[in-house]
Each structure stands twice: as structure tokens, then as C-alpha cells.
C-alpha positions as CSV (number, residue, x, y, z in Angstrom):
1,X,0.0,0.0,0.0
2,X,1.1,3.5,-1.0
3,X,0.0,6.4,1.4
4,X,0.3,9.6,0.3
5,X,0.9,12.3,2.7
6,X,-0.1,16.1,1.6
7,X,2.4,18.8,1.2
8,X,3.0,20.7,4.9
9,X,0.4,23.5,5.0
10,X,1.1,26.7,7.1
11,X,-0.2,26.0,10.7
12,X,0.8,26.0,14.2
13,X,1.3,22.6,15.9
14,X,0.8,21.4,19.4
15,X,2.7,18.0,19.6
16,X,1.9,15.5,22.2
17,X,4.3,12.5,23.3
18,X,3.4,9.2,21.8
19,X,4.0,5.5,24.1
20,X,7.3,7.0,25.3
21,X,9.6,9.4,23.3
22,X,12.2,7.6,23.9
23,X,15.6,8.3,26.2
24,X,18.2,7.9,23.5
25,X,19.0,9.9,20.1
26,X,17.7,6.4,18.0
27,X,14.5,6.2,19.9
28,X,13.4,9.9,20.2
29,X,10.2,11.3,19.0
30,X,10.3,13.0,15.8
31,X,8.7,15.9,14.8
32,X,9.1,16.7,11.8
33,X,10.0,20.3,10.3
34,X,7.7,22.0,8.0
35,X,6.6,25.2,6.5
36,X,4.2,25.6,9.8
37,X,5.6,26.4,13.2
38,X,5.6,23.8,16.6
39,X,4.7,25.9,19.4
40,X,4.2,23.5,22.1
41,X,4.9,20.0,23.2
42,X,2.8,17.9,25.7
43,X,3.7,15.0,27.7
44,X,4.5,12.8,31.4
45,X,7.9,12.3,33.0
46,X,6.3,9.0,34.2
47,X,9.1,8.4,36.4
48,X,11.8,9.7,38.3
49,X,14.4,7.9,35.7
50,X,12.0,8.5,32.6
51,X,14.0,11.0,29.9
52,X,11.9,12.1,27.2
53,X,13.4,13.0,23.8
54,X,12.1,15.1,20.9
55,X,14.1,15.6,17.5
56,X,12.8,19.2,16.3
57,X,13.7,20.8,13.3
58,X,14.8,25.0,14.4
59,X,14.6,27.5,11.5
60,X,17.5,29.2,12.9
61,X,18.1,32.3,14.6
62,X,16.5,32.7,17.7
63,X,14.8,29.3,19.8
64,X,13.6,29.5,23.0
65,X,11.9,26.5,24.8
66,X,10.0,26.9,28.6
67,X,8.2,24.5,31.1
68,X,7.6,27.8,32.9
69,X,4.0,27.5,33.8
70,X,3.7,24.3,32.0
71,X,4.6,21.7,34.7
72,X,4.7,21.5,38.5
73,X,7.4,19.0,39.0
74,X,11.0,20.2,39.0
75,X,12.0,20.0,35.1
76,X,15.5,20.4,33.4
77,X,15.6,21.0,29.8
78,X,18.6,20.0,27.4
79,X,19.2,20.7,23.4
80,X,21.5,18.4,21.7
81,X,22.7,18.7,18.3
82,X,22.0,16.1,15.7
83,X,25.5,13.8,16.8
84,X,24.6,15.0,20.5
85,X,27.1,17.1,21.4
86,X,25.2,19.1,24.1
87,X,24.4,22.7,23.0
88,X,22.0,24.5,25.8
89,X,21.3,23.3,29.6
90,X,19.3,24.6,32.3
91,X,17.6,23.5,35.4
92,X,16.3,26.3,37.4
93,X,15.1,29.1,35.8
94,X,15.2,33.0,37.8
95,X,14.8,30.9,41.7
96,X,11.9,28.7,39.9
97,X,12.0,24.7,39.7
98,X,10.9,25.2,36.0
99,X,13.2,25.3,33.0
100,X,13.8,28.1,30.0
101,X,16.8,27.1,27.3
102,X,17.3,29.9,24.5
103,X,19.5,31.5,22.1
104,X,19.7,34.0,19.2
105,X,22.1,32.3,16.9
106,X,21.4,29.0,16.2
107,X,21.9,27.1,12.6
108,X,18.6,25.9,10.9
109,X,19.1,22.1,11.5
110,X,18.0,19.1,13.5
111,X,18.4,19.1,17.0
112,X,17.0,16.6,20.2
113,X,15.2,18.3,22.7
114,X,15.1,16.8,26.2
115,X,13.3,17.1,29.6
116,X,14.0,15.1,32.6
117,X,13.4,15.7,36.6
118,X,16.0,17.5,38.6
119,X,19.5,15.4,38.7
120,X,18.8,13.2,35.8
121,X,21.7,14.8,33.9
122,X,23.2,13.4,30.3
123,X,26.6,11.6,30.1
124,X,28.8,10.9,27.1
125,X,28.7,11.0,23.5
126,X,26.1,10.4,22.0
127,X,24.0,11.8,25.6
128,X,22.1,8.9,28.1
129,X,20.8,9.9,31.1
130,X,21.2,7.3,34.1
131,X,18.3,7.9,36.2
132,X,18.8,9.7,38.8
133,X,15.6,12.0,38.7
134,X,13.9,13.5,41.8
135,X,10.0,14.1,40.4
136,X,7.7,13.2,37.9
137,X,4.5,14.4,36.1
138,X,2.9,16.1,32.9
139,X,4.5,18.7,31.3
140,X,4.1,21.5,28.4
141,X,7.3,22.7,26.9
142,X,6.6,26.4,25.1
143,X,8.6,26.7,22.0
144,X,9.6,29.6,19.6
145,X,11.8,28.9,16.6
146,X,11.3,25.8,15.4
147,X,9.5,23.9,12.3
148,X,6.4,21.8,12.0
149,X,4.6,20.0,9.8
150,X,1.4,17.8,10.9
151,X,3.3,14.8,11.5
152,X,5.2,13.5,14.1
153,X,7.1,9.6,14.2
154,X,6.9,8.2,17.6
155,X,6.3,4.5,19.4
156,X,3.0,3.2,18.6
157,X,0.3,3.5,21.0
158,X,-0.3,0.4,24.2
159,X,-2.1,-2.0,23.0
160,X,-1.3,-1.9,19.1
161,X,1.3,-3.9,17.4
162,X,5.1,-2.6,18.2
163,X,6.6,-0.3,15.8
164,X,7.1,3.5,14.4
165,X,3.8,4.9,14.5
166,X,3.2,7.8,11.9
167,X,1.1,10.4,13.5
168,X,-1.0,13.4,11.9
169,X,-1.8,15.6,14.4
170,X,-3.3,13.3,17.1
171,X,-4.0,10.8,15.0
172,X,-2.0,7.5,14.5
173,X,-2.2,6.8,10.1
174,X,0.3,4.0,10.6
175,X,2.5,2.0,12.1
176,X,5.7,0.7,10.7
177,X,7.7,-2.4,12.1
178,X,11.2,-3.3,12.0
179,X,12.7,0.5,11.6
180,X,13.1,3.3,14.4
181,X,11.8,6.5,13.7
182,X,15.4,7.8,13.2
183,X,15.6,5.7,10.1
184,X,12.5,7.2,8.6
185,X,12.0,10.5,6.8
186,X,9.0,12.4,7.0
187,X,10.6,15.0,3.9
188,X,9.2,12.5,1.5
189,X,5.7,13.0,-0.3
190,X,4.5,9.6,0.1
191,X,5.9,6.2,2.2
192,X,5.7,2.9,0.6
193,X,4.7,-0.2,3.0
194,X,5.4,-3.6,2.2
């Protein structure tokens, strides 16, 4: 079967986490760029050792991203570039427990995007975080630079077969076994399953 996807329309997108966005760069959630922008996204720190990991797309320039107001559990946020070399930190934010990461000259590119509870910090190259969290709970990450379209890759839903699930919007369109969303490309104008 052949689905074919439409072109990225101009609109602002609020992502939500899918199963578990993953901990490492080859299992993060992808959200893929686009001509729209990706203003906010949604999800649970289920754990005090749970990581979660976003590949966004930043147009470059100025990027900002805030849990300020957007969680009540004591978040950090990191930025990674796309080999993981760590690029922005911060944990608490002007005597708050919340997190704000920004800066005005950043490349247009992929980056990871990361939030964890208070002492689960990355090590080593490429970044894994051992687990050593304080809190957990739901969160919204405010963003300002970065690229959207309507689809996001992610782990497919509980209860459905294991795999990549293709997402547009909120809703799962399909799930693809055998290859982590990493390895999949949502620049293309249609995806072929076999």
C-alpha cells in the first residue's frame, strides 16, 4: 500500500508525546519540520528515571523552549545537536524549579530536545541519562523557533502492534515495524509499506 501524505500547510502545531519518546537519540520522538511552526509539546515524566526525547527541526536564529508554567514537577531542559554534542542546559530558571533554554544564533538544522526531573543529567557521546531524577509528572514545553509540519514519528500507542507509528496531528495513520523512527523521513511526499 502507498499512502500519500499532503504537502506541509502553514499551521501551528501542538505535539503531544506518543508511548514513550524515547531516552536515547535512535529512539526519540520525531517531529518533523515544515513550513508551519511547533509551538508547544505535551507529555508525562512517568518516572523519576524516565528521559523524554524530541528531534525538532529550528529554523534558525532565535529558539527558545520553557516548562515555565507548564509543569509543576521540578523539570530540566537539554538541546543536543543532531551527533549529540550538548548545545543549551538549564535547570532552574530565575529561583523557579521550572526550565527556559534559549538563544539568538542557532543554525537551521535538527536538533533533540530533552526534559528530565531535577538530577537526571546526560553523560557521554552520543548523551544517556542514568536515572537519577527526583520528580515526575505532565508537562508543556513552550517553543519559539522551530519547524512543523502535521506529522510526528513516535512508538506506537499500548495496546497496538510494536513499531514506528506515523502520526497526523493526534491521529496514529500508521504503524511501521522493524525500523526506528530515526531511520525514517517524513521529507518525502508519500511512504511505501510492504
Amino acid at each position: 500500500d502507498v499512502i500519500l501524505l499532503p504537502e506541509n500547510p502553514q499551521i501551528s502545531v501542538n505535539a503531544t508525546e506518543f508511548g514513550d519518546a524515547g531516552q536515547v537519540l535512535d529512539n526519540a520522538q520525531v517531529i518533523a519540520g515544515g513550513s508551519g511552526t511547533l509551538d508547544s509539546i505535551t507529555g508525562t515524566i512517568s518516572g523519576n528515571s524516565d528521559v523524554d526525547l524530541f528531534q525538532i527541526t529550528l529554523e534558525g536564529g532565535s529558539f527558545s523552549a520553557s516548562t515555565i508554567g507548564g509543569a509543576s514537577f521540578d523539570t530540566q531542559l537539554f538541546l543536543f545537536n543532531e551527533v549529540g554534542n550538548l548545545i543549551l542546559q538549564n535547570d532552574d530558571y530565575q529561583g523557579t524549579l521550572q526550565s527556559t533554554i534559549s538563544s539568538s544564533s542557532l543554525n537551521a538544522g535538527n536538533y533533540f530536545l530533552a526534559i528530565s526531573s531535577f538530577n537526571n543529567d546526560p553523560v557521554g557521546l552520543p548523551p544517556s541519562f542514568p536515572g537519577n531524577g527526583g520528580s515526575s509528572g505532565s508537562y508543556t514545553i513552550d517553543l519559539a523557533g522551530v519547524e512543523s509540519s502535521p506529522f510526528t514519528l513516535g512508538a506506537s500507542p499500548e495496546g497496538l502492534e510494536s513499531g514506528t507509528g506515523i502520526f497526523l496531528q493526534d491521529d496514529l495513520i500508521g504503524i511501521v515495524q522493524g525500523v526506528s523512527p530515526s531511520d525514517l523521513s517524513l521529507a518525502s511526499s508519500n511512504f511505501a509499506f510492504v
